[in-house]
PyMOL Python script that loads the backbone (N, CA, C, O; Angstrom):
from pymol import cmd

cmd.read_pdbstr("""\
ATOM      1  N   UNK A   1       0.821  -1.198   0.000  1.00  0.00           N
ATOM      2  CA  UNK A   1       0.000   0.000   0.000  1.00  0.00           C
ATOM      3  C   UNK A   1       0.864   1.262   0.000  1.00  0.00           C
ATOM      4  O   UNK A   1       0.401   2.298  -0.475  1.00  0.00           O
ATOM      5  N   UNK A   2       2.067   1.223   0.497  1.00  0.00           N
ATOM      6  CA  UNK A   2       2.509   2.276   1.080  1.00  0.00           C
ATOM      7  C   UNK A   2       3.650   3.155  -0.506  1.00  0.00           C
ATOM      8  O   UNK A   2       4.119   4.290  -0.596  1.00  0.00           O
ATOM      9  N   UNK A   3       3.711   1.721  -1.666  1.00  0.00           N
ATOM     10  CA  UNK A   3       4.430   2.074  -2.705  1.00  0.00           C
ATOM     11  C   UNK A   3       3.393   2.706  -3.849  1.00  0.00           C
ATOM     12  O   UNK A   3       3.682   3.543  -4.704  1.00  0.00           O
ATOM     13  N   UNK A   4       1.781   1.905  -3.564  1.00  0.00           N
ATOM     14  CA  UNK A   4       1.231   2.550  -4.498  1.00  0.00           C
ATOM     15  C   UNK A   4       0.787   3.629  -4.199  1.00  0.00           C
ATOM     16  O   UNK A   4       0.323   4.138  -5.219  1.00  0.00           O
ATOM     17  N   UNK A   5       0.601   4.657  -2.834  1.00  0.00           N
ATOM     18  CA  UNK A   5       0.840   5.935  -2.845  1.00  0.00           C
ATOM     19  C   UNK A   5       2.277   6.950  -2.357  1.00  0.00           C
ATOM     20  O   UNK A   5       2.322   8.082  -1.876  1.00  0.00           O
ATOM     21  N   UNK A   6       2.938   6.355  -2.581  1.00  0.00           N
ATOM     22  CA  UNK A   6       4.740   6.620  -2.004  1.00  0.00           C
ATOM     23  C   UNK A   6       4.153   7.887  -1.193  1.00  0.00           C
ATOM     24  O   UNK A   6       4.074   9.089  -1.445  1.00  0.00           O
ATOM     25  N   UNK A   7       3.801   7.125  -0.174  1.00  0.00           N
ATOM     26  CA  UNK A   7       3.268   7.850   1.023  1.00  0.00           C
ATOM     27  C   UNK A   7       3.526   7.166   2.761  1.00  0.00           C
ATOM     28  O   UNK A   7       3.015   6.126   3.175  1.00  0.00           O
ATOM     29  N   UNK A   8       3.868   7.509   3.053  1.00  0.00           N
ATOM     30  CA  UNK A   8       3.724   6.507   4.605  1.00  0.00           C
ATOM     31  C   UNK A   8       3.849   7.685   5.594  1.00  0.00           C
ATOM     32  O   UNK A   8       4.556   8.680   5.438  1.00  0.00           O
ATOM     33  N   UNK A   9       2.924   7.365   6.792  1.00  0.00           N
ATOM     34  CA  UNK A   9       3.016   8.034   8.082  1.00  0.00           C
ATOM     35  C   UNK A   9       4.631   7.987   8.900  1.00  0.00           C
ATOM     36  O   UNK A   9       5.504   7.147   8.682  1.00  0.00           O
ATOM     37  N   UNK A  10       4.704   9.095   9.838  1.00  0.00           N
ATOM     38  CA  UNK A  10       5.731   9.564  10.282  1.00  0.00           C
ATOM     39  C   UNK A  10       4.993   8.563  11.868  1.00  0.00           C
ATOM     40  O   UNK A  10       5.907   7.837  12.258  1.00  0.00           O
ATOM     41  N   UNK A  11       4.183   8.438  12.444  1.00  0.00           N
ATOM     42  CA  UNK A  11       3.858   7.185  12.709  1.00  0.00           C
ATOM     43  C   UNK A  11       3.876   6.069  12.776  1.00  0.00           C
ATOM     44  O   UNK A  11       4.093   5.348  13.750  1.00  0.00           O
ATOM     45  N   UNK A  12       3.606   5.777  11.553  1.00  0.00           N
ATOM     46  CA  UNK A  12       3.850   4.283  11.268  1.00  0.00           C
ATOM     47  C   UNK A  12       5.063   3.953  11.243  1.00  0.00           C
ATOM     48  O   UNK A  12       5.333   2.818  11.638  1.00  0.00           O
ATOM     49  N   UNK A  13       5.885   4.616  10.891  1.00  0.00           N
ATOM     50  CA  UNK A  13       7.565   4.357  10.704  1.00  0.00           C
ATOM     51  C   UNK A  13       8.005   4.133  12.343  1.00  0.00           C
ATOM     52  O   UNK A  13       8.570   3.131  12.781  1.00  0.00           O
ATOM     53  N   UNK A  14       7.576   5.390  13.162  1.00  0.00           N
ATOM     54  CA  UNK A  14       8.248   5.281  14.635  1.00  0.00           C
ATOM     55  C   UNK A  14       7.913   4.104  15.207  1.00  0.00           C
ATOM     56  O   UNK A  14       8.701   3.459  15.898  1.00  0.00           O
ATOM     57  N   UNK A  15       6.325   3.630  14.870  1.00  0.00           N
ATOM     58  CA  UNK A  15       5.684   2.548  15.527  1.00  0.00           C
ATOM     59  C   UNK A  15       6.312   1.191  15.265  1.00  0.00           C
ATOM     60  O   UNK A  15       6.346   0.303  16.116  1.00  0.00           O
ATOM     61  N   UNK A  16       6.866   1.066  13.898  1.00  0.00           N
ATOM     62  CA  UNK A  16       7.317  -0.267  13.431  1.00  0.00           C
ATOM     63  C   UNK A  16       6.049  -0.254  12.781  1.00  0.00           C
ATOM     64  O   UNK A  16       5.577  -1.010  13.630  1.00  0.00           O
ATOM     65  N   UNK A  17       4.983  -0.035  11.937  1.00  0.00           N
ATOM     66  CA  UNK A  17       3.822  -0.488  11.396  1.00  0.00           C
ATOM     67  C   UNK A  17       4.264  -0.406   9.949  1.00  0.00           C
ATOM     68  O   UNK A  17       3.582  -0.897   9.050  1.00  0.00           O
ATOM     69  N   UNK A  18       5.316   0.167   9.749  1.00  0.00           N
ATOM     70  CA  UNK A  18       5.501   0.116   8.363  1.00  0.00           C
ATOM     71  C   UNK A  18       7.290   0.645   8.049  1.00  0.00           C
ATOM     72  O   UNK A  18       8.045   1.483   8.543  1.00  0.00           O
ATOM     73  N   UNK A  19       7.405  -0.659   6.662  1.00  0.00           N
ATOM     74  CA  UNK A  19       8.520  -1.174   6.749  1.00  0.00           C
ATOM     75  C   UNK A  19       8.643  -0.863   5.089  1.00  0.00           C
ATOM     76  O   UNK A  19       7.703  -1.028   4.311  1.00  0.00           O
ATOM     77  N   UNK A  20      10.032  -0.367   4.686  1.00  0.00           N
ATOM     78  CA  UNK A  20      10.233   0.466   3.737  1.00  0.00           C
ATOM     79  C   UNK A  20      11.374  -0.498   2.914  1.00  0.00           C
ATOM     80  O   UNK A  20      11.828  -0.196   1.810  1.00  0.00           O
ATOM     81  N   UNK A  21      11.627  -1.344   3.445  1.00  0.00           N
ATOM     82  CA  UNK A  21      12.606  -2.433   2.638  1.00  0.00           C
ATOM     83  C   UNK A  21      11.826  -3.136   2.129  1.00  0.00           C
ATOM     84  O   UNK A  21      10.847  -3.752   2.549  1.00  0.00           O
ATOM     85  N   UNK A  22      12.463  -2.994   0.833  1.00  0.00           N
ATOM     86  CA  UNK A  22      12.095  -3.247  -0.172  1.00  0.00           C
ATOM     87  C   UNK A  22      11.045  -2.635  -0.795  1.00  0.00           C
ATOM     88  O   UNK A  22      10.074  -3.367  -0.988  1.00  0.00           O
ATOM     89  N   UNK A  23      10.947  -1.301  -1.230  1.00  0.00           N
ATOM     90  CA  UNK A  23      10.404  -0.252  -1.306  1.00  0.00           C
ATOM     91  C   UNK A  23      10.933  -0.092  -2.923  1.00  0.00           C
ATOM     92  O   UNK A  23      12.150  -0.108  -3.107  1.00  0.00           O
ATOM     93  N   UNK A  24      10.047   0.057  -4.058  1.00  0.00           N
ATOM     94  CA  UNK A  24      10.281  -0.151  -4.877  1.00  0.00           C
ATOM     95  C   UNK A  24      11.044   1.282  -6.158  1.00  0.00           C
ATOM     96  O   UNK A  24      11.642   1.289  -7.233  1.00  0.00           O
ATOM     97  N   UNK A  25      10.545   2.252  -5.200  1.00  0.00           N
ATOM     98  CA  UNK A  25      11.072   4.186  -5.950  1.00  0.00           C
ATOM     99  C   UNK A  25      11.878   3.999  -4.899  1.00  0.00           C
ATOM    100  O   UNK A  25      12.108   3.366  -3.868  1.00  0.00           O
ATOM    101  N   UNK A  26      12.365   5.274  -6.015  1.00  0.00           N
ATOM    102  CA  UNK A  26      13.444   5.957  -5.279  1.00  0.00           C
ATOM    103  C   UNK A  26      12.952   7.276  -3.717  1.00  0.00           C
ATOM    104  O   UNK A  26      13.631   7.660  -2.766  1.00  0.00           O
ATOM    105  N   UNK A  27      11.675   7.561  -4.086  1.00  0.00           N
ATOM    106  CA  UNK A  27      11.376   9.064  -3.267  1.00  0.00           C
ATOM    107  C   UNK A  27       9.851   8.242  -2.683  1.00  0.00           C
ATOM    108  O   UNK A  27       9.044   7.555  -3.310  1.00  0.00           O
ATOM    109  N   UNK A  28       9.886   8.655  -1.225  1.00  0.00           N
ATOM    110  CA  UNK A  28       8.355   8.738  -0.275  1.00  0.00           C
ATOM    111  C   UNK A  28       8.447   9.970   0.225  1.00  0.00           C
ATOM    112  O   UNK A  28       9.407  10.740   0.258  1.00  0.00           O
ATOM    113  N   UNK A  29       7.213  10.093   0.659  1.00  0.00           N
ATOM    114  CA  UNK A  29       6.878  11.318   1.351  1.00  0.00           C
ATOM    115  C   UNK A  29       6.459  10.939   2.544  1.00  0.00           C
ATOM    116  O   UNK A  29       5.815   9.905   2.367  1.00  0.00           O
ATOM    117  N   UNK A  30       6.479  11.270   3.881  1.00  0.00           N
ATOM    118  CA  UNK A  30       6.533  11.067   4.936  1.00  0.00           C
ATOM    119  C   UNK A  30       5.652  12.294   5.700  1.00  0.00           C
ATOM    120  O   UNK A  30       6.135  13.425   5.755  1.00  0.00           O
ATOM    121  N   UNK A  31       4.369  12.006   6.268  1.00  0.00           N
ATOM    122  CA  UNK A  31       3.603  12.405   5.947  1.00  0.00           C
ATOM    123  C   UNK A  31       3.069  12.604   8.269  1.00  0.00           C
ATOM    124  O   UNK A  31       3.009  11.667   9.065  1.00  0.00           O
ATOM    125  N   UNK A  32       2.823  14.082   8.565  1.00  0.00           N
ATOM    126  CA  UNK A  32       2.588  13.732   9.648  1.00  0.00           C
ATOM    127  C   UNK A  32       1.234  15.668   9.921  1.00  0.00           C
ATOM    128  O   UNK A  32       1.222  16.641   9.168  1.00  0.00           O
ATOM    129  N   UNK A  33       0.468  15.481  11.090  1.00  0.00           N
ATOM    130  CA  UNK A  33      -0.218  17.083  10.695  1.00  0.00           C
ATOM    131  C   UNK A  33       0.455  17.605  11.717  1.00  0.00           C
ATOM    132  O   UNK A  33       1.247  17.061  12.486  1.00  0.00           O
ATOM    133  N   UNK A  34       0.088  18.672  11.664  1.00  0.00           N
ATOM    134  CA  UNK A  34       0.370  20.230  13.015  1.00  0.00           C
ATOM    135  C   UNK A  34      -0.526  19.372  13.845  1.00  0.00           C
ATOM    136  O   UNK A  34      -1.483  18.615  13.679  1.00  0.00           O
ATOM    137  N   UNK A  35       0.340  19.911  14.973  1.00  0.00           N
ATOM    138  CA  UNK A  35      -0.066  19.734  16.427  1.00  0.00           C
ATOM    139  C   UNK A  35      -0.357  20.333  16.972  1.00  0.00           C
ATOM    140  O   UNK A  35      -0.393  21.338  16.263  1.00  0.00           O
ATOM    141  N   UNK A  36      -0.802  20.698  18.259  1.00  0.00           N
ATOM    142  CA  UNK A  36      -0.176  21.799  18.774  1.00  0.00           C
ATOM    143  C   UNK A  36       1.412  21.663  19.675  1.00  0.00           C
ATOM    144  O   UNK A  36       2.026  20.597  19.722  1.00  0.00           O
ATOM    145  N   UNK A  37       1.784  22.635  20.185  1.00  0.00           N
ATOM    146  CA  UNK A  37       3.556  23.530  20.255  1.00  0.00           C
ATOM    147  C   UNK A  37       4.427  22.085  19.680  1.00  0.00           C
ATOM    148  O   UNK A  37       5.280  21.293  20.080  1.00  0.00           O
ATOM    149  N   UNK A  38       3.675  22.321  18.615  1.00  0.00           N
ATOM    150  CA  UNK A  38       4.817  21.360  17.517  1.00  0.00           C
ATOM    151  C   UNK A  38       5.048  20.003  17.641  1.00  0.00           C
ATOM    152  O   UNK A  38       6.067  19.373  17.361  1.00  0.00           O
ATOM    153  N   UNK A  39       3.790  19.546  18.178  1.00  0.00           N
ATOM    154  CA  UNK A  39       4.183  17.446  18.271  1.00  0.00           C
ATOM    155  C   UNK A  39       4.137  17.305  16.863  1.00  0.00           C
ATOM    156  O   UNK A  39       5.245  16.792  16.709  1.00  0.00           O
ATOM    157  N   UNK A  40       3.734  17.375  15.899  1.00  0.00           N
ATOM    158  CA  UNK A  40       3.560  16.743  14.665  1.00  0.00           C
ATOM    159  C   UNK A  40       5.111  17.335  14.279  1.00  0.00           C
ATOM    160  O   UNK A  40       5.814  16.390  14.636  1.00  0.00           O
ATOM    161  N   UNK A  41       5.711  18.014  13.931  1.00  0.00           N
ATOM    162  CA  UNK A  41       6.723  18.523  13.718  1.00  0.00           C
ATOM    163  C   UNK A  41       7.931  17.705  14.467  1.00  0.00           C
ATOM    164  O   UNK A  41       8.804  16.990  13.974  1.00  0.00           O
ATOM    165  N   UNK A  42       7.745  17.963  15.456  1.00  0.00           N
ATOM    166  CA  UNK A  42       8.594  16.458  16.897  1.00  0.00           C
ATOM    167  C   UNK A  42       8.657  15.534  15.992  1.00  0.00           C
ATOM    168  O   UNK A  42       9.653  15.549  15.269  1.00  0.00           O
ATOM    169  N   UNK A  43       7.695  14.551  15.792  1.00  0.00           N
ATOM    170  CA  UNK A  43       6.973  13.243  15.288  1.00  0.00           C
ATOM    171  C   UNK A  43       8.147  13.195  13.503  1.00  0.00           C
ATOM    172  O   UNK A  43       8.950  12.372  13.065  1.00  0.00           O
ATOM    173  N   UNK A  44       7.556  14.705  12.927  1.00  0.00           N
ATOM    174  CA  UNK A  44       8.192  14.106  11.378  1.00  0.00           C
ATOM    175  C   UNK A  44       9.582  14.127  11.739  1.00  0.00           C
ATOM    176  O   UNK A  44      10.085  13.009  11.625  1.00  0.00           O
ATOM    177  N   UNK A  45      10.398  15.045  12.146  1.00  0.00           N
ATOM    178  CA  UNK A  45      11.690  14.908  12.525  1.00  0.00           C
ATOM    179  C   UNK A  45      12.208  13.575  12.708  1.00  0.00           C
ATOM    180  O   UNK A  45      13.057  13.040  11.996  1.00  0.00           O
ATOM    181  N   UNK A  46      11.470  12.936  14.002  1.00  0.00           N
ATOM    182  CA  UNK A  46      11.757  11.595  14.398  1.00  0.00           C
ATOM    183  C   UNK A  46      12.245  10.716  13.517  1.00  0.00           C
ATOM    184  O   UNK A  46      13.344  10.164  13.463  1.00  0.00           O
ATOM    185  N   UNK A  47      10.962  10.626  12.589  1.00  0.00           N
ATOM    186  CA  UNK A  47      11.159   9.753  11.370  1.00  0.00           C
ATOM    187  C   UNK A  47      11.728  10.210  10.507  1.00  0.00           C
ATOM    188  O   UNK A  47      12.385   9.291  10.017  1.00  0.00           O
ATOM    189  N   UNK A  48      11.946  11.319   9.850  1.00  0.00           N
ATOM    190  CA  UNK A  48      13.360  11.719   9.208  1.00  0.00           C
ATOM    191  C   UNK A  48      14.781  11.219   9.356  1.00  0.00           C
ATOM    192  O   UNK A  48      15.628  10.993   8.492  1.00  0.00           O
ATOM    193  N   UNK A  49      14.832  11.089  10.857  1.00  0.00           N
ATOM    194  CA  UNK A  49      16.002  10.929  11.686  1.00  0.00           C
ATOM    195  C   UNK A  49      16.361   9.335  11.427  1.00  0.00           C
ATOM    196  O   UNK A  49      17.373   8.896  10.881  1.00  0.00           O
ATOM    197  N   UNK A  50      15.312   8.636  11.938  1.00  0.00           N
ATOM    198  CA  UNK A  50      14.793   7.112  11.541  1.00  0.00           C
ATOM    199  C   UNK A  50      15.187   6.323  10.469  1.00  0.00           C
ATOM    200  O   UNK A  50      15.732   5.223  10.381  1.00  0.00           O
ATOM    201  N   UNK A  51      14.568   7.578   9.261  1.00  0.00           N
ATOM    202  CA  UNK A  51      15.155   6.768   8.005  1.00  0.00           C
ATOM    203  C   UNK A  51      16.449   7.023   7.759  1.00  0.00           C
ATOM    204  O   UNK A  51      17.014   6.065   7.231  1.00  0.00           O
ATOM    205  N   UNK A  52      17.150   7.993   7.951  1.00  0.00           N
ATOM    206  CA  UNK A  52      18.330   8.918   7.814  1.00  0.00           C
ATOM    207  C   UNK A  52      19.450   7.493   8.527  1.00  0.00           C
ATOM    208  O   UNK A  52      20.487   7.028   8.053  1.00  0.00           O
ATOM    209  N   UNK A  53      18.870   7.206   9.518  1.00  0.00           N
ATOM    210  CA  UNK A  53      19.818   5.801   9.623  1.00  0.00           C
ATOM    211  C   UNK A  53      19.980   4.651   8.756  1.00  0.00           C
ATOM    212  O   UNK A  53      20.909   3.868   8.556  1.00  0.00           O
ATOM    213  N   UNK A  54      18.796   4.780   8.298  1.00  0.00           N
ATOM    214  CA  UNK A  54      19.352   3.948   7.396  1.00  0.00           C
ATOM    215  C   UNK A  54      19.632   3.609   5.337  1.00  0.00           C
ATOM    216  O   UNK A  54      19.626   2.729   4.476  1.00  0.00           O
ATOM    217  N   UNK A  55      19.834   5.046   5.566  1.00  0.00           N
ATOM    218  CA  UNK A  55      20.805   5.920   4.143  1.00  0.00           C
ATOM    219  C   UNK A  55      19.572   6.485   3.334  1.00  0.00           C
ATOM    220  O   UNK A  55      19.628   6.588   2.108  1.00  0.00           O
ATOM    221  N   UNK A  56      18.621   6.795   3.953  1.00  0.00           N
ATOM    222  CA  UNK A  56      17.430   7.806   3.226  1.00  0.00           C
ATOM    223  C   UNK A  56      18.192   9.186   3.400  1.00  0.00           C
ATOM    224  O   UNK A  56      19.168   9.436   4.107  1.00  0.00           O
ATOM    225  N   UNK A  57      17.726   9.718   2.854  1.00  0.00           N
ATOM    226  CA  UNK A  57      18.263  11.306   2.384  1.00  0.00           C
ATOM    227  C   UNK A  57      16.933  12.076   2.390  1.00  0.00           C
ATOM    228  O   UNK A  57      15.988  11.732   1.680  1.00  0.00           O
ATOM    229  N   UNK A  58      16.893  13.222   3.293  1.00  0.00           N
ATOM    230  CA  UNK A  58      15.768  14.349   3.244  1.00  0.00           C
ATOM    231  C   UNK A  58      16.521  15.026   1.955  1.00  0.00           C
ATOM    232  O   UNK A  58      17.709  15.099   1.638  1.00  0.00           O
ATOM    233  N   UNK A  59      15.083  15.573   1.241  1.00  0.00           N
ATOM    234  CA  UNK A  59      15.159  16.491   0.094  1.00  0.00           C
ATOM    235  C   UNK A  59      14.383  17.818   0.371  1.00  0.00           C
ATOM    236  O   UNK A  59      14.620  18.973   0.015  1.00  0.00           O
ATOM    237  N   UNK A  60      13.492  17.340   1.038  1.00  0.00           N
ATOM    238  CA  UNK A  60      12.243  18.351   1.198  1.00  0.00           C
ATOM    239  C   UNK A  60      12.024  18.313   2.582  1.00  0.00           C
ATOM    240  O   UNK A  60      12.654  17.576   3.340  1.00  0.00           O
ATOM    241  N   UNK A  61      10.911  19.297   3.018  1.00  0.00           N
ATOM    242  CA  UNK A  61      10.088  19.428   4.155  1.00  0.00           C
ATOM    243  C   UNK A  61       9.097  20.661   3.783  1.00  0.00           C
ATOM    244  O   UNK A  61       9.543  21.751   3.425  1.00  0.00           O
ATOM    245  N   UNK A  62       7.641  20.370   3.908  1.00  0.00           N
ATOM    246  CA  UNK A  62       6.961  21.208   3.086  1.00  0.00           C
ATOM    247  C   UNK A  62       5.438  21.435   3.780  1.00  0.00           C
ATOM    248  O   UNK A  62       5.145  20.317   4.203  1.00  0.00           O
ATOM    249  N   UNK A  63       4.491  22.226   4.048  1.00  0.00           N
ATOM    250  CA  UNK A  63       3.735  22.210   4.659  1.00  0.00           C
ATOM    251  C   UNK A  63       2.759  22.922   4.103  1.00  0.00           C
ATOM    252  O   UNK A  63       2.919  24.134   3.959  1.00  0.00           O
ATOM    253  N   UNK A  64       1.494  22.247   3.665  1.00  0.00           N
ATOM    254  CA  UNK A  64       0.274  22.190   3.089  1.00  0.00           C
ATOM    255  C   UNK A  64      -0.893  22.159   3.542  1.00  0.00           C
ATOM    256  O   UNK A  64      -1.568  21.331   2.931  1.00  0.00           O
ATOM    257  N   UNK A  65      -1.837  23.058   4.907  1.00  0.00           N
ATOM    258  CA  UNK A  65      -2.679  23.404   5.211  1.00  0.00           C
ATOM    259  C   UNK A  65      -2.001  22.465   6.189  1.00  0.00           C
ATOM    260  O   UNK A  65      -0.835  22.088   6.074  1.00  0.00           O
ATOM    261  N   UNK A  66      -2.847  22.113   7.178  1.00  0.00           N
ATOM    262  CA  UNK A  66      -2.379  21.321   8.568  1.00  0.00           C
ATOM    263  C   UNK A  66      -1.767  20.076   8.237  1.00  0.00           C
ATOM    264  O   UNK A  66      -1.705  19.184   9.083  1.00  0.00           O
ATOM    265  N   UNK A  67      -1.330  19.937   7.138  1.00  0.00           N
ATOM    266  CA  UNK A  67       0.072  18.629   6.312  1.00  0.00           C
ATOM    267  C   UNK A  67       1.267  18.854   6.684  1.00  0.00           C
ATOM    268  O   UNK A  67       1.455  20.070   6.653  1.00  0.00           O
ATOM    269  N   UNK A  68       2.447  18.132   7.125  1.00  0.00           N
ATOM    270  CA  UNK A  68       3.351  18.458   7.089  1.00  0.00           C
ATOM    271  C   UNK A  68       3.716  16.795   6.542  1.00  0.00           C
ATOM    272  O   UNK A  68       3.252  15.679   6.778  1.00  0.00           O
ATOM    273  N   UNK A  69       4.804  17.350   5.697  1.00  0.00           N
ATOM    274  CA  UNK A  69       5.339  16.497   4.482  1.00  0.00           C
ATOM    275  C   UNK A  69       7.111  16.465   4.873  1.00  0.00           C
ATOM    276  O   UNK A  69       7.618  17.387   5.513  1.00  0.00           O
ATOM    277  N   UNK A  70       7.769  15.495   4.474  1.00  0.00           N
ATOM    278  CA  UNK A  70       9.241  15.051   4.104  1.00  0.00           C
ATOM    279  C   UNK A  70       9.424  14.369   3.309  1.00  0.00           C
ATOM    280  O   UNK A  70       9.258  13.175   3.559  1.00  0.00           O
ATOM    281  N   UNK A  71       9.785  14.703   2.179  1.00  0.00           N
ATOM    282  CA  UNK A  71      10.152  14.147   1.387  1.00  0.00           C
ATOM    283  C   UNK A  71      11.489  13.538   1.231  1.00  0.00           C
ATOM    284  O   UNK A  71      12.447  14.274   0.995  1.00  0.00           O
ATOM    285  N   UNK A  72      11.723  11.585   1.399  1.00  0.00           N
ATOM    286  CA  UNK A  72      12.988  10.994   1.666  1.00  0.00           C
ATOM    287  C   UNK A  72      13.304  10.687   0.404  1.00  0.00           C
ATOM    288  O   UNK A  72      12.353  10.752  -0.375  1.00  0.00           O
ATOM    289  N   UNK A  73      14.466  10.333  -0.104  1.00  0.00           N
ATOM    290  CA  UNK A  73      14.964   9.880  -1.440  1.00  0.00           C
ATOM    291  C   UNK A  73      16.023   8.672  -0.634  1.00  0.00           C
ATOM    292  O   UNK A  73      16.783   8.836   0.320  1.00  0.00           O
ATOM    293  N   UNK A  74      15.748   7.538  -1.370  1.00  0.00           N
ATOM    294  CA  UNK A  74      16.560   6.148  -0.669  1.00  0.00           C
ATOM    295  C   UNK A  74      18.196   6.322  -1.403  1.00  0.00           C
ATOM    296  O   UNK A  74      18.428   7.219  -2.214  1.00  0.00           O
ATOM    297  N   UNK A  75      19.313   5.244  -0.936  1.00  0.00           N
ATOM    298  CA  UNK A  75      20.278   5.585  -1.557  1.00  0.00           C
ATOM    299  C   UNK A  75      20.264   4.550  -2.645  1.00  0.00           C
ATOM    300  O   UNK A  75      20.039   3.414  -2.226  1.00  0.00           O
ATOM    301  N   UNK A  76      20.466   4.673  -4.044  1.00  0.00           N
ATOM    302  CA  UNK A  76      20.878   4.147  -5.145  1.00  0.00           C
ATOM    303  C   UNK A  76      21.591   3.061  -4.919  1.00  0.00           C
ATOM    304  O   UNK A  76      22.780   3.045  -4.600  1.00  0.00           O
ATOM    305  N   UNK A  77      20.634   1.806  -5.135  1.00  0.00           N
ATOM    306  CA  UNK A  77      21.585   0.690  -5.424  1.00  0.00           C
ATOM    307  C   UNK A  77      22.544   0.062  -6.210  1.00  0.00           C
ATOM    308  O   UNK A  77      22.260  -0.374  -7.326  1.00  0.00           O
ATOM    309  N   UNK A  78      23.650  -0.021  -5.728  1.00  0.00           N
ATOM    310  CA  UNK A  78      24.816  -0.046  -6.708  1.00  0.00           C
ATOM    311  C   UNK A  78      24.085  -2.064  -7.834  1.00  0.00           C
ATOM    312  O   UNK A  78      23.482  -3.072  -7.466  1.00  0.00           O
ATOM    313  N   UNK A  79      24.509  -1.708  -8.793  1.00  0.00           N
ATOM    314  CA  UNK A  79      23.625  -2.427  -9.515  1.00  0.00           C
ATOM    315  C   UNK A  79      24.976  -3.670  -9.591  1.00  0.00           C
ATOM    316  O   UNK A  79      26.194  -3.493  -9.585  1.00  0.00           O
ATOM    317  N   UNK A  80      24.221  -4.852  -9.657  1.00  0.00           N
ATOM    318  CA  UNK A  80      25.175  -6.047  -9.135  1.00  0.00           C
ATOM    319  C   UNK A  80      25.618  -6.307 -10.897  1.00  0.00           C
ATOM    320  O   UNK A  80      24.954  -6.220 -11.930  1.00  0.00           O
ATOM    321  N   UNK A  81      27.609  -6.792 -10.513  1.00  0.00           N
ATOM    322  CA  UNK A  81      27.872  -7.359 -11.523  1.00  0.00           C
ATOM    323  C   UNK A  81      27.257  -8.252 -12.408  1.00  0.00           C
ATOM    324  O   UNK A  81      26.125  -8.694 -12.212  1.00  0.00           O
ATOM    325  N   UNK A  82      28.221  -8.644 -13.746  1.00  0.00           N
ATOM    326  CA  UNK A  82      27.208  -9.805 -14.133  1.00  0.00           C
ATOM    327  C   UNK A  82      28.018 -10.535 -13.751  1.00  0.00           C
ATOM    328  O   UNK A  82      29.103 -10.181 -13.288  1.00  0.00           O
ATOM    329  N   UNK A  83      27.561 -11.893 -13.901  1.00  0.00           N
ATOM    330  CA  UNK A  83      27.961 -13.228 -14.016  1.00  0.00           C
ATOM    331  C   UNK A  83      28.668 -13.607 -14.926  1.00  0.00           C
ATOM    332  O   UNK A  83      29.002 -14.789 -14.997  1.00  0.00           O
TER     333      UNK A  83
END
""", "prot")
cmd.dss("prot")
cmd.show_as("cartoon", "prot")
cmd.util.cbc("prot")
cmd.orient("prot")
């Protein structure tokens, strides 16, 4: 679900509910709202941070009526020799 809208919660990631290996693009958006004094903001960071361990790359951070968005880009798999 989460490839056919390259979308996933900043939630679901902290929770363990959703798992990005083997994730088929290169770019998700990471997806969390305003809070109030900034939990949703707390929250996307988190998971920024989250994926950032494990070689996602922030491109973006963008905010669209009570949306707040991150946009991750994964790292390029080095493409296997041949045989």
């Amino acid at each position: 679900m989460i490839a056919n809208q390259r979308l996933v919660t900043a939630g679901g990631l902290l929770e363990n509910r959703a798992d990005l290996r083997g994730y088929p693009f290169r770019y998700v958006a990471v997806h969390s709202y305003t809070l109030m004094r900034g939990e949703g903001l707390r929250v996307l960071m988190a998971a920024v941070e989250l994926l950032e361990q494990h070689g996602w790359t922030l491109v973006n951070m963008m905010q669209i009526d009570k949306n707040l968005y991150a946009i991750m880009r994964q790292p390029q798999q080095q493409p296997r020799p041949a045989s």
